[in-house]
C-alpha positions in Angstrom: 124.7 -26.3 -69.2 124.8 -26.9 -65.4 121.4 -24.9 -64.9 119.4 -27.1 -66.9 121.5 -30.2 -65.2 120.4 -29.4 -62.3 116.9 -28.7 -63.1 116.4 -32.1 -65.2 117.1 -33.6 -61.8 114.7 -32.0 -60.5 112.4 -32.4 -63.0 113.2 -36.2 -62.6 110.1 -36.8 -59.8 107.7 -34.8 -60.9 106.3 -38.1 -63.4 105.8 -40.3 -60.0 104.9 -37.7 -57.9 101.9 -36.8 -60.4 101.2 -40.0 -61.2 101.6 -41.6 -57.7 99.9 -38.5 -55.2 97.7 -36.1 -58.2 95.5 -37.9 -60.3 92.6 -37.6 -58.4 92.7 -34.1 -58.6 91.4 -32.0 -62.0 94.6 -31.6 -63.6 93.9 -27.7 -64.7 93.3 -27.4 -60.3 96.5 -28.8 -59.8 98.2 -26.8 -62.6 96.5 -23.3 -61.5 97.5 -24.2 -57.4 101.5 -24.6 -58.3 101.5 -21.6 -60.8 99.7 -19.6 -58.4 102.2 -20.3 -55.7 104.8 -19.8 -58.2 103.5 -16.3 -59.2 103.3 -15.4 -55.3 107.0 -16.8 -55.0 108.6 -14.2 -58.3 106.3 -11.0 -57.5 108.2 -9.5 -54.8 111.0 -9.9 -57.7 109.0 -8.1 -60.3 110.7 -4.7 -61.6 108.6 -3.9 -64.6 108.3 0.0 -64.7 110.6 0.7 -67.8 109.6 -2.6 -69.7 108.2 -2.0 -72.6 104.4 -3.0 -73.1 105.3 -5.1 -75.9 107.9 -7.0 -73.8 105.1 -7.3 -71.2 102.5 -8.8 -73.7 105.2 -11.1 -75.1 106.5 -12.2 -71.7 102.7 -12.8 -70.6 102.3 -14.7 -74.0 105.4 -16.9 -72.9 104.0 -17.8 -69.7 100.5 -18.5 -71.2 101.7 -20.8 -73.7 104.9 -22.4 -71.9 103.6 -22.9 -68.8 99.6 -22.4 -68.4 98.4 -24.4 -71.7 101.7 -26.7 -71.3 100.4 -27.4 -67.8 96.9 -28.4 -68.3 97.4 -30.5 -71.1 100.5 -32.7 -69.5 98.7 -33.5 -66.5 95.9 -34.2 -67.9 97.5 -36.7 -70.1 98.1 -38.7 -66.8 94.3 -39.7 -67.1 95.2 -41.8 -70.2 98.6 -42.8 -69.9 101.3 -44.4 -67.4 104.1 -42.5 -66.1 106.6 -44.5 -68.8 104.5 -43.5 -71.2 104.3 -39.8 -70.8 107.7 -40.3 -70.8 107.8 -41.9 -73.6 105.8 -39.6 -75.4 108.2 -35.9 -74.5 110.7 -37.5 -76.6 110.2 -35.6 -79.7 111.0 -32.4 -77.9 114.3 -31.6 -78.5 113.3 -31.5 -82.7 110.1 -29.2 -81.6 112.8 -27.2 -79.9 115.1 -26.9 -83.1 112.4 -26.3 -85.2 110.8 -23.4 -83.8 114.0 -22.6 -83.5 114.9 -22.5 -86.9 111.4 -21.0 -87.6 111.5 -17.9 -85.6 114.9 -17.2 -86.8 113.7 -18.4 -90.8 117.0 -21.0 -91.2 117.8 -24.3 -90.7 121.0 -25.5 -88.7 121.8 -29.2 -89.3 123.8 -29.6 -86.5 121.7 -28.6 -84.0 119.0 -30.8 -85.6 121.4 -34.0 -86.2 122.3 -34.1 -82.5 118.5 -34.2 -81.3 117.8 -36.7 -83.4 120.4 -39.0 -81.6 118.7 -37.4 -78.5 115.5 -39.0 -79.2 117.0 -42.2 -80.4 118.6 -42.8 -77.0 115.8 -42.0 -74.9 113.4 -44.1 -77.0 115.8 -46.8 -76.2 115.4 -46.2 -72.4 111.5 -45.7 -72.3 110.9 -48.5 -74.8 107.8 -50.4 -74.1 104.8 -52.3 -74.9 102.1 -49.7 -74.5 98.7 -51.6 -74.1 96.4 -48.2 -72.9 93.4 -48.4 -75.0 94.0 -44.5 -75.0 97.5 -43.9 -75.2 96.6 -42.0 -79.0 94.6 -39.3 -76.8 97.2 -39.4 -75.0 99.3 -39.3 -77.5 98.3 -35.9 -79.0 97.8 -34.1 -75.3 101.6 -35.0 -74.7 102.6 -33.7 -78.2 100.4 -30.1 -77.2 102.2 -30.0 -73.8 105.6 -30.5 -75.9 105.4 -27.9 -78.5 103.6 -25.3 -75.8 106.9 -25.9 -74.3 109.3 -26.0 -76.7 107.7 -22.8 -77.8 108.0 -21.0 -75.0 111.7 -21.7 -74.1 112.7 -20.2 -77.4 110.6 -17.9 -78.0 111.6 -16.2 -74.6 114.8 -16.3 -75.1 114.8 -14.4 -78.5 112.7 -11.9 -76.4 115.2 -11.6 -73.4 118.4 -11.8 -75.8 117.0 -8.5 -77.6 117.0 -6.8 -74.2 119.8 -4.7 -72.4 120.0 -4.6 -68.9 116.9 -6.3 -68.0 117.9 -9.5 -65.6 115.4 -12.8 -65.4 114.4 -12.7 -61.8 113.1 -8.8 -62.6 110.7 -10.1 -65.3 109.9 -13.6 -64.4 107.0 -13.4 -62.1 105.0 -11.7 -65.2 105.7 -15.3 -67.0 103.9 -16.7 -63.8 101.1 -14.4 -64.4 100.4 -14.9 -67.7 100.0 -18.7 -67.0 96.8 -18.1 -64.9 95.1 -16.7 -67.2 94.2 -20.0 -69.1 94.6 -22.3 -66.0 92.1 -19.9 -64.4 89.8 -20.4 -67.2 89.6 -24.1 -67.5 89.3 -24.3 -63.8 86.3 -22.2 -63.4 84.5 -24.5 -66.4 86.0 -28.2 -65.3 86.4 -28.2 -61.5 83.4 -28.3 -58.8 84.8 -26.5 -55.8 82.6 -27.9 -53.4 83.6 -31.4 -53.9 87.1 -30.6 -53.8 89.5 -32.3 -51.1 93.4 -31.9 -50.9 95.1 -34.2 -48.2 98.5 -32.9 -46.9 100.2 -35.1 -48.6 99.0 -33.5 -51.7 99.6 -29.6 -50.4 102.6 -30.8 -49.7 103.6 -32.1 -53.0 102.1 -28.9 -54.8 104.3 -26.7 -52.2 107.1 -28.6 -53.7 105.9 -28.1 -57.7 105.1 -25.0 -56.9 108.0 -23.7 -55.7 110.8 -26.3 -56.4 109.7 -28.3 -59.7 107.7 -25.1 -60.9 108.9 -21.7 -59.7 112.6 -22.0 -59.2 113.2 -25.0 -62.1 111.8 -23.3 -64.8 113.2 -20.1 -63.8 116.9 -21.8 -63.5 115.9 -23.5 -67.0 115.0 -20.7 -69.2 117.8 -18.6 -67.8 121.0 -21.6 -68.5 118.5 -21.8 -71.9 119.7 -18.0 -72.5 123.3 -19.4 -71.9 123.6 -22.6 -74.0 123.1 -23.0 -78.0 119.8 -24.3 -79.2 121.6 -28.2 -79.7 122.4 -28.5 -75.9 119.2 -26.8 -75.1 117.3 -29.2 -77.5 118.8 -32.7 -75.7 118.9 -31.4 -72.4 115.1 -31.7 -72.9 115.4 -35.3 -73.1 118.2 -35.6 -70.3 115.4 -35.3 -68.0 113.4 -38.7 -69.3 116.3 -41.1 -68.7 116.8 -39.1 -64.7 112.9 -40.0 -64.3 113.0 -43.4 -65.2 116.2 -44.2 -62.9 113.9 -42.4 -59.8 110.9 -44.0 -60.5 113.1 -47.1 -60.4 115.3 -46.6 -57.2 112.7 -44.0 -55.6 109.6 -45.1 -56.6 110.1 -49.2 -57.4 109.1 -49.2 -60.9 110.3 -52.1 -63.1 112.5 -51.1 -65.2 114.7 -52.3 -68.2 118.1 -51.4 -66.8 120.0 -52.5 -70.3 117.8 -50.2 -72.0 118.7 -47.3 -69.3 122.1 -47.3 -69.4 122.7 -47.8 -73.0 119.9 -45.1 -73.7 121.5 -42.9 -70.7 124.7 -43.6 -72.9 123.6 -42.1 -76.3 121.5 -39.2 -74.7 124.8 -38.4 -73.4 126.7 -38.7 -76.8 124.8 -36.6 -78.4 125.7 -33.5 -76.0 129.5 -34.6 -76.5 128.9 -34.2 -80.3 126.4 -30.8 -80.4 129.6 -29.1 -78.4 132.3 -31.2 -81.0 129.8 -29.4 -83.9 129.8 -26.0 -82.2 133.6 -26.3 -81.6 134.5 -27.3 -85.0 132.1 -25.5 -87.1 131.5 -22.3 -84.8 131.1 -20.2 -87.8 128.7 -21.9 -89.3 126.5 -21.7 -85.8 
């Protein structure tokens, strides 16, 4: 669980740095710029000579889905929505993450789905708001893409990895990295106008950091502690994240803030990892 602890930290400023530094920028742009440098950071990793060409294609799949499509959508959502409210919105990803769960491996595990449940109780509770955006339900539905794209992806790479023998992450990751260009790539060549395009420092500086920080080495960290935890700690850990960003964007970033609602939120996000482990412990059988 310490991987994705340390990665939902992370994770944590990458709603005000978007919001605050990105915007101005076509969101598939920014999303092909810190996969790119992501794919340039893993290649020098990449062992791929005895993989299997169906592990290739479904590893390219992952990164497609997970991280290219996933990409594009979420920032893109930033166009319609406030930082709280993109927040808001990942909350239902621990239960996309159960599901698929339970739909790649055709059964349902009521523990895992109880405890993300109480997840996205207590992190309703601490992004609770008012939303007045004439077009938070568009939105709305680009959040929800972004969520299952990821959700999906987590999962599905980790049935893939789990079925492999000596095979380790960092070997493999970079072609994650390059199948995430492909639609990134795409979309940019149709939505962006490459002679109008101007990126301060500040802004190559923030995609160095998504790139390689928030992009390349967190979601490289997360996937692997996702191969090491159970689906109902991977599920709420999803959610651990939204609680972290709304305490930065509060102590980093200024943002009012209902504290009441953070701690007590904070509070039952973290109860519901104490009872997915008391579940696992007390009815490892059934798991």
């Amino acid at each position: 669980m310490i991987y994705l602890f340390i990665v939902s930290i992370v994770w944590a400023f990458s709603f005000g740095l978007i919001k605050g530094s990105l915007t101005n920028l076509d969101s598939n742009l920014v999303s092909f710029i810190r996969l790119f440098i992501s794919f340039i950071f893993f290649a020098p990793f990449l062992k791929i000579k005895n993989l299997p060409r169906s592990v290739t294609l479904k590893l390219l799949l992952t990164g497609c889905i997970q991280y290219g499509i996933m990409y594009s959508v979420y920032i893109y959502s930033f166009q319609y929505l406030l930082s709280f409210e993109v927040a808001l919105f990942t909350i239902f990803t621990p239960i996309y993450v159960t599901v698929i769960n339970d739909l790649l491996n055709k059964k349902v595990n009521f523990y895992f789905l109880s405890s993300s449940i109480i997840a996205v109780l207590g992190t309703g509770i601490v992004v609770y708001n008012k939303i007045e955006n004439p077009d938070f339900l568009t939105g709305f539905v680009l959040v929800q893409l972004s969520n299952l794209c990821f959700a999906f992806g987590q999962v599905y790479y980790k049935n893939v990895m789990n079925g492999l023998k000596d095979v380790k992450d960092l070997q493999i990751f970079g072609i994650l990295y390059l199948g995430s260009l492909i639609p990134t790539v795409l979309l940019s060549l149709v939505t962006v106008n490459f002679h109008t395009v101007i990126i301060t420092t500040n802004q190559i500086l923030i995609l160095l950091f998504l790139g390689i920080v928030a992009t390349g080495a967190g979601f490289f960290i997360w996937n692997y502690g996702a191969r090491k935890t159970n689906t109902g700690a991977l599920s709420i850990f999803n959610n651990l994240k939204i609680p972290m960003a709304v305490a930065v964007s509060v102590i980093v970033f200024g943002d009012d803030v209902n504290l009441f609602n953070l701690i007590t939120g904070g509070i039952i996000v973290l109860g519901s990892l104490l009872l997915n482990q008391y579940l696992i412990n007390k009815y490892a059988a059934n798991v």
